[in-house]
ROROVO-220000 format. One record per residue (C-alpha): residue number from 1; residue in three letters; x, y, z. Coordinates in steps of 0.001 Angstrom, whole numbers, plus 524288, in hexadecimal, padded with zeros to 5 digits. Example, Ala and Ser with C-alpha at 12.3 -4.5 7.8 and 13.67 -1.06 7.14 Angstrom:
# ROROVO-220000
atom i = 1 aa = ALA u = 8300C v = 7EE6C w = 81E78
atom i = 2 aa = SER u = 83566 v = 7FBDC w = 81BE4
***
This chain:
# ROROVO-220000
atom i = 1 aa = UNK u = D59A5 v = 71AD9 w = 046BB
atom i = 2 aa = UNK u = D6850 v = 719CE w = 04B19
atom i = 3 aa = UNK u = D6C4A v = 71D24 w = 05A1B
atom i = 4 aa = UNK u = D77A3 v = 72284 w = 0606C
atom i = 5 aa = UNK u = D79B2 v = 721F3 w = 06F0D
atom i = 6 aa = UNK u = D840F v = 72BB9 w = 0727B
atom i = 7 aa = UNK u = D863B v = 7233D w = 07E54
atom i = 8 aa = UNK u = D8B96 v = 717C4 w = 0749B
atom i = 9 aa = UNK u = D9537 v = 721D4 w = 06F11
atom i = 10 aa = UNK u = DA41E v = 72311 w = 07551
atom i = 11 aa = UNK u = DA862 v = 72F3A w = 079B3
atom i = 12 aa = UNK u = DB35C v = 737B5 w = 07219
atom i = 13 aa = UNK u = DB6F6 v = 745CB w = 0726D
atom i = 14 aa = UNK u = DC359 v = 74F4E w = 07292
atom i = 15 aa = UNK u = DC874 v = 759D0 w = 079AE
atom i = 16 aa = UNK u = DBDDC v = 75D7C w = 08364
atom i = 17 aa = UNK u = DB316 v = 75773 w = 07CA0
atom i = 18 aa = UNK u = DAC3E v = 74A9C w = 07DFE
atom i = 19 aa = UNK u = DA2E8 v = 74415 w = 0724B
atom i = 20 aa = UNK u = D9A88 v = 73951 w = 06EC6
atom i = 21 aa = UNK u = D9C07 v = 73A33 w = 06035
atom i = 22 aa = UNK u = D8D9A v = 7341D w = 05A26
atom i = 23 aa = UNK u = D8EF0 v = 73743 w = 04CC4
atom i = 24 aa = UNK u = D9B71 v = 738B7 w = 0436F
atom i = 25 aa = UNK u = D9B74 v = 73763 w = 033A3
atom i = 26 aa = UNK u = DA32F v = 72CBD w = 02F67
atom i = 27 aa = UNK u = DA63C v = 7318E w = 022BA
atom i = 28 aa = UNK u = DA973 v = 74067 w = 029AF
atom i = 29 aa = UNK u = DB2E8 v = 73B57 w = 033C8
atom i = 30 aa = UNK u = DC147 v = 734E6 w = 03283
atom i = 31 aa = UNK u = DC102 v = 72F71 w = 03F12
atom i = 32 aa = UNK u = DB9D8 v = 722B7 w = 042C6
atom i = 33 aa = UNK u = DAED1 v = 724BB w = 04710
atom i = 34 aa = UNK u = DA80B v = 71B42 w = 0530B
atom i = 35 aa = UNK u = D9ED9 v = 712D8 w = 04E15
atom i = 36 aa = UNK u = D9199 v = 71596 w = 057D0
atom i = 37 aa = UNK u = D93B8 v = 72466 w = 05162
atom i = 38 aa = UNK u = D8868 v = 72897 w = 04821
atom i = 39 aa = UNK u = D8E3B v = 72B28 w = 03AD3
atom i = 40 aa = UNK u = D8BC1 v = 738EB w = 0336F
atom i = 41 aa = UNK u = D7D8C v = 73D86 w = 03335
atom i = 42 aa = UNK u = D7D22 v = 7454C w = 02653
atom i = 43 aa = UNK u = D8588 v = 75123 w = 027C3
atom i = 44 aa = UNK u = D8587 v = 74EF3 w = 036A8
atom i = 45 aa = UNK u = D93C7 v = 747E7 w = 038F2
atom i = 46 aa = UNK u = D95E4 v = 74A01 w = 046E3
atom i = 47 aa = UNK u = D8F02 v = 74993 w = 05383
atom i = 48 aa = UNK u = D924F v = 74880 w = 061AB
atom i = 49 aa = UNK u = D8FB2 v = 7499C w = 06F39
atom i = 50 aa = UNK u = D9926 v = 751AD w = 075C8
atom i = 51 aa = UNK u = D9CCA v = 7579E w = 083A6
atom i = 52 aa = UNK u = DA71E v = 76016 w = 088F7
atom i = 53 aa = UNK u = DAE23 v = 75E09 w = 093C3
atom i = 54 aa = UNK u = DAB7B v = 769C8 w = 09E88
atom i = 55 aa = UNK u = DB573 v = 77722 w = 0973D
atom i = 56 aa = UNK u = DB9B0 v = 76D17 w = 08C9A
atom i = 57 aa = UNK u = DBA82 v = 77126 w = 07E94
atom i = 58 aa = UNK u = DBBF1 v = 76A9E w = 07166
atom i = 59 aa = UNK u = DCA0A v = 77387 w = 06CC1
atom i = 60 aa = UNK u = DC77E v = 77B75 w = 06204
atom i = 61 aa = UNK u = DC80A v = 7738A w = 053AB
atom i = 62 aa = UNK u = DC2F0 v = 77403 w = 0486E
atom i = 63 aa = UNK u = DB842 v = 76FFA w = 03E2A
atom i = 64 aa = UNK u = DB791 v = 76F3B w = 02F0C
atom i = 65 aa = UNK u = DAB67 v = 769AF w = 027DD
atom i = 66 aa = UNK u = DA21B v = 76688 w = 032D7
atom i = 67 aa = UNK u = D9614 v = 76F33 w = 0389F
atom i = 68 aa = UNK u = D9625 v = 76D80 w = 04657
atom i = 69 aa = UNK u = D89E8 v = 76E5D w = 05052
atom i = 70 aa = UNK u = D8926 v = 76C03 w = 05EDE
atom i = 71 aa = UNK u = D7F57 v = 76BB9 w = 068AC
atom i = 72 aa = UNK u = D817D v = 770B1 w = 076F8
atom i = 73 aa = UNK u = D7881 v = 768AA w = 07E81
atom i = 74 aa = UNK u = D7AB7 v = 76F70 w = 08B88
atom i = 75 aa = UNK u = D85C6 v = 777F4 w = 09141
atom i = 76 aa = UNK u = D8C9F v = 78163 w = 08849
atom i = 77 aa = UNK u = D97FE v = 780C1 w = 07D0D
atom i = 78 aa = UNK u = DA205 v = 78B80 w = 07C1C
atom i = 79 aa = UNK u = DA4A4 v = 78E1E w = 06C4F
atom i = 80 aa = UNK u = DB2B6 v = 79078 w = 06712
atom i = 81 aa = UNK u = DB8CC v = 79125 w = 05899
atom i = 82 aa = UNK u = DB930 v = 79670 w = 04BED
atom i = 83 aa = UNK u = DA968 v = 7990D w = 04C69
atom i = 84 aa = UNK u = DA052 v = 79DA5 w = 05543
atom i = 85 aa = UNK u = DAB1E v = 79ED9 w = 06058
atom i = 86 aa = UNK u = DA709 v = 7A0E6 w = 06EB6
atom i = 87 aa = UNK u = D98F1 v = 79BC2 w = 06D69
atom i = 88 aa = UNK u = D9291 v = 795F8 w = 077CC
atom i = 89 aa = UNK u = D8876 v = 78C42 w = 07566
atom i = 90 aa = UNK u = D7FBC v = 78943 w = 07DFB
atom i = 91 aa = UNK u = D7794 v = 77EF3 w = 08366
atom i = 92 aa = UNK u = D6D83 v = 77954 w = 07725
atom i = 93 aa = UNK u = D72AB v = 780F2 w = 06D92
atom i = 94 aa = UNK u = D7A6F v = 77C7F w = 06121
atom i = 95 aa = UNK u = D887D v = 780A4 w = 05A9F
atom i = 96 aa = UNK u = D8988 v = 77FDC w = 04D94
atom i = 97 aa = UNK u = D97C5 v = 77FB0 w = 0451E
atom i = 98 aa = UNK u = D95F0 v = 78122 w = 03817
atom i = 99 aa = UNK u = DA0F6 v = 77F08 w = 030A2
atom i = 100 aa = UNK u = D9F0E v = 787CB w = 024B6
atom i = 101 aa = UNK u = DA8AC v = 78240 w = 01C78
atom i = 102 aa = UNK u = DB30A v = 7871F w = 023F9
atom i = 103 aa = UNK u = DB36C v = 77FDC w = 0322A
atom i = 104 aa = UNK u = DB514 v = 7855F w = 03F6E
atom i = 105 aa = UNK u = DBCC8 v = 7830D w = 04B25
atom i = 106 aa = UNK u = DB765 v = 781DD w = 0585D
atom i = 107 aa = UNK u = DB901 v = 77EA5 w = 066C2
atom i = 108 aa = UNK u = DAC8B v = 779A5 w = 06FE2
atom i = 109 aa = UNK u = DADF7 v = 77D5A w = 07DB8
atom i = 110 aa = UNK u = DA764 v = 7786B w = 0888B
atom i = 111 aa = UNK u = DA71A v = 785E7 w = 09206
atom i = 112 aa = UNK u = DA194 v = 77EF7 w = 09D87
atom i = 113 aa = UNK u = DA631 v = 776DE w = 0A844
atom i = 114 aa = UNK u = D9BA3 v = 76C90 w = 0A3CA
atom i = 115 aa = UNK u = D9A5F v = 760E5 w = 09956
atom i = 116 aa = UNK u = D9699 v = 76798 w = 08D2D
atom i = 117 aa = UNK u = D8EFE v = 75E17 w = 0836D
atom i = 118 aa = UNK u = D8DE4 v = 76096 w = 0754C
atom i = 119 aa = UNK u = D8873 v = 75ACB w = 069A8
atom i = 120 aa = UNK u = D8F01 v = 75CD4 w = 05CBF
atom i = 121 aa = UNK u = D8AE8 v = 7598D w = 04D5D
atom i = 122 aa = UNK u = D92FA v = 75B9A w = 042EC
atom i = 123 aa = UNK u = D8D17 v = 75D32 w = 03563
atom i = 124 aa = UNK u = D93C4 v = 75E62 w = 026F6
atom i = 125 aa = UNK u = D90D6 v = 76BB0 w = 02269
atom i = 126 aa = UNK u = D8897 v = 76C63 w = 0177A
atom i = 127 aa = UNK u = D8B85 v = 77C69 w = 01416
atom i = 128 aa = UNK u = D98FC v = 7807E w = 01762
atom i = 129 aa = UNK u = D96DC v = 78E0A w = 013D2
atom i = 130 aa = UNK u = D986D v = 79BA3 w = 01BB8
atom i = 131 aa = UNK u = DA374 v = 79791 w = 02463
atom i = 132 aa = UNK u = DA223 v = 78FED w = 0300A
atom i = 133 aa = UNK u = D97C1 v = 79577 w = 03B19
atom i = 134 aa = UNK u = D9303 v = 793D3 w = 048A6
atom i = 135 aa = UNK u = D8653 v = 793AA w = 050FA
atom i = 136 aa = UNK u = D7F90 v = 78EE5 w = 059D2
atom i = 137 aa = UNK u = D70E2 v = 78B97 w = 05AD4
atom i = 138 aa = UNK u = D6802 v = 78B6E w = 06469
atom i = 139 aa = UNK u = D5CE3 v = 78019 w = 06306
atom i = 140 aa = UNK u = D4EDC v = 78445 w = 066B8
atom i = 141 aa = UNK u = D4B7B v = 77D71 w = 07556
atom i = 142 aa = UNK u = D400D v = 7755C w = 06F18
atom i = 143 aa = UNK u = D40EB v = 77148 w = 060BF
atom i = 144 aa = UNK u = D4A2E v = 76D52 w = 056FE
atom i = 145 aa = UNK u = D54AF v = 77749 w = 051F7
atom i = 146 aa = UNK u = D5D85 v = 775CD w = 04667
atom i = 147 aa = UNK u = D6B1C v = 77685 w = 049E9
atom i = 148 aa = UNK u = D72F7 v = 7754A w = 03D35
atom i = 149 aa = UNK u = D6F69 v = 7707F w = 02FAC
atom i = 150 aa = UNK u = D62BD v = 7722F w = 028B8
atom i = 151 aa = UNK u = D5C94 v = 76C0F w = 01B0A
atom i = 152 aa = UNK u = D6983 v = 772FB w = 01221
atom i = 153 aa = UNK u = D742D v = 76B98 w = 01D22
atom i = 154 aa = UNK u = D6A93 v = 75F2E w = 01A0D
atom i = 155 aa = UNK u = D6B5C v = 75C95 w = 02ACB
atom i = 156 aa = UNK u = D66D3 v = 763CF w = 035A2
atom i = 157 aa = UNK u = D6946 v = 7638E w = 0431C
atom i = 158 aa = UNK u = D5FB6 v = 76595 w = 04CEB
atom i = 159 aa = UNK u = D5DFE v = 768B0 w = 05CD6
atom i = 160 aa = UNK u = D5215 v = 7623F w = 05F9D
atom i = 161 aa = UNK u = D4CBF v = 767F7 w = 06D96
atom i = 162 aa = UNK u = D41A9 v = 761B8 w = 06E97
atom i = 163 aa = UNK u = D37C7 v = 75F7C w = 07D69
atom i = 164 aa = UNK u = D318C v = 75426 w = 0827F
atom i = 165 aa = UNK u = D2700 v = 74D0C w = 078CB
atom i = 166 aa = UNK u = D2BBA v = 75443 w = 06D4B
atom i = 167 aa = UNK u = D2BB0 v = 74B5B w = 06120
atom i = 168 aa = UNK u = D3345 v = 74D97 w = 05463
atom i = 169 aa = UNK u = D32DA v = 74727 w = 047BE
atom i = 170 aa = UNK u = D4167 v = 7497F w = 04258
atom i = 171 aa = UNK u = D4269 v = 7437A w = 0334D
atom i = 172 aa = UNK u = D4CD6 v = 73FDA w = 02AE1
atom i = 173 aa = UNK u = D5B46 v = 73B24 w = 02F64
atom i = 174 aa = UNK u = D5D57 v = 73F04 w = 03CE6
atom i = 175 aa = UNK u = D6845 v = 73EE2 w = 0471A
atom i = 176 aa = UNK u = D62DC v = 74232 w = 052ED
atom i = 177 aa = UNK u = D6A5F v = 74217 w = 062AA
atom i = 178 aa = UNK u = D61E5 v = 7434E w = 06CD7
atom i = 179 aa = UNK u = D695A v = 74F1B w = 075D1
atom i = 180 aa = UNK u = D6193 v = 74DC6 w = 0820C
atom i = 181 aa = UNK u = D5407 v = 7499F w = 08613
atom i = 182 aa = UNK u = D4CC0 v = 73D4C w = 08379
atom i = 183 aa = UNK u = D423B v = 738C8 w = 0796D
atom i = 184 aa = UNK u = D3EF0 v = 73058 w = 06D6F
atom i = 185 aa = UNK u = D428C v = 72ECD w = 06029
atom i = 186 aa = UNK u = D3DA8 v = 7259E w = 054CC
atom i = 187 aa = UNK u = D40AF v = 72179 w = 04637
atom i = 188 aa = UNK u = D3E19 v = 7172A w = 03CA4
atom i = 189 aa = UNK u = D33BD v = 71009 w = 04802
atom i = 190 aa = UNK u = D3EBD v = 71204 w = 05172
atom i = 191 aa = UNK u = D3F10 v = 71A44 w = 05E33
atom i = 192 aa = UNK u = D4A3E v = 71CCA w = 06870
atom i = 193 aa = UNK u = D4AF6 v = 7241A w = 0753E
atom i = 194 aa = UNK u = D5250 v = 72F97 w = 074B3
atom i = 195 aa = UNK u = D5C8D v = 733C0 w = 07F18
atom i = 196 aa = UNK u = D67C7 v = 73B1A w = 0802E
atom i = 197 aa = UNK u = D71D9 v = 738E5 w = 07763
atom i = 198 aa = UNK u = D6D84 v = 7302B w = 06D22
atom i = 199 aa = UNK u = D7052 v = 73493 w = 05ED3
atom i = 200 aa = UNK u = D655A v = 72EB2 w = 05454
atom i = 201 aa = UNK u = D6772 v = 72CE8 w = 046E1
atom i = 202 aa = UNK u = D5879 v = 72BFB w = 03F2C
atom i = 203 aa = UNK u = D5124 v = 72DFD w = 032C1
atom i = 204 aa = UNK u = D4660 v = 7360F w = 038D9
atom i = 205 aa = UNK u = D4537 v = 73731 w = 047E7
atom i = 206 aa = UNK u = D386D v = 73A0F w = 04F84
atom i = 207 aa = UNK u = D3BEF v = 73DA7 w = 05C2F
atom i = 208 aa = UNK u = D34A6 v = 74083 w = 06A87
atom i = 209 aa = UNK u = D3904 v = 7465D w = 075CD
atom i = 210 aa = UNK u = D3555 v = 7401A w = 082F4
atom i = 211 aa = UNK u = D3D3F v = 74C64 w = 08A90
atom i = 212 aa = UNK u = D4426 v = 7581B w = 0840C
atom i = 213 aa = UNK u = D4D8A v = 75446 w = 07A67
atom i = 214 aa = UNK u = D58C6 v = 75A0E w = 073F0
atom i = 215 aa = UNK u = D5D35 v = 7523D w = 0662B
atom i = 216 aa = UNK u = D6676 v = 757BA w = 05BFB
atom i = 217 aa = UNK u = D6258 v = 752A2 w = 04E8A
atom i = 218 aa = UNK u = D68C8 v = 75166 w = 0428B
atom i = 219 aa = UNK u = D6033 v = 74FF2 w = 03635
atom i = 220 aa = UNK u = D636D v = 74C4E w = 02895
atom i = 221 aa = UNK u = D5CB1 v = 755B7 w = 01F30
***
């Protein structure tokens, strides 16, 4: 079991957006990347924390050769760009980019005079067929719903919702970050508390919730 406090990670960002970067493939960037980052999880080669400042905006830009999906934890996102323009996501729900062989621009706007968190993956397409394509799902309030991916991607990821005293046996390679709420996890004869913003990288996972708890997962099919 490897852990990642996001409060061990420096801040970084661009135009109106601020980031705590906890994952980036080596062998997908050109940059350096920091050492305390997690390296590439499978297809998954980018994830990060993120939070707009109250109006702010990321500027419109684009993106070739990545599927991109991003949870709203609270508040609301404003959608521009070559895709599924003038969206509005919502609190819980997910947006998914898919680049379709093609790319898309966009622009992320925070319409409120708030913070606006997000939490962002990017994954290496594994069908770049049909043209790129937008939507946005909504995960179930209790349960685990599948995001993006599936067993012909080879990873899925998953909004786990789960209440207090829930347990869940989660198998295989796992990247999990624990969104809000508290609880435990174990693997290999080890166990950890879970809190907000920790990322966990695992082969197998059995989790329990000691209050509600939100967790994105990533899984290795």
């Amino acid at each position: 079991m490897h852990i990642l406090d996001e409060n061990t990670v420096a801040i970084s960002g661009f135009a109106s957006i601020r980031e705590r970067v906890l994952l980036q493939d080596r062998g997908f960037f050109r940059h350096a990347v920091p050492d305390e980052c997690f390296d590439g999880f499978g297809s998954c080669v980018y994830f990060a924390n993120a939070w707009f400042s109250p109006g702010g905006s990321t500027g419109l830009h684009h993106h070739q050769g990545v599927d991109i999906v991003s949870l709203i934890p609270r508040g609301q996102l404003l959608h521009q760009g070559t895709i599924g323009a003038g969206a509005l996501v919502n609190a819980g729900n997910v947006q998914v980019q898919y680049d379709g062989g093609q790319g898309f621009s966009h622009n992320e706007i925070n319409p409120t005079d708030a913070v606006q968190p997000l939490l962002q993956l990017w994954f290496k397409p594994s069908d770049v067929s049909g043209g790129a394509r937008y939507e946005v799902v909504q995960p179930a309030a209790a349960g685990i719903t599948c995001v993006y991916g599936g067993p012909a991607a080879g990873v899925q990821a998953d909004v786990l919702n789960w209440p207090q005293g829930g347990q869940l046996w989660v198998p295989g390679r796992v990247l999990c970050y624990v969104v809000s709420g508290n609880g435990q996890a174990g693997s290999a004869g080890h166990r950890i508390a879970l809190q907000r913003g920790l990322l966990i990288k695992a082969d197998s996972l059995q989790l329990h919730s000691d209050s509600a708890l939100q967790l994105l997962l990533v899984r290795q099919l």
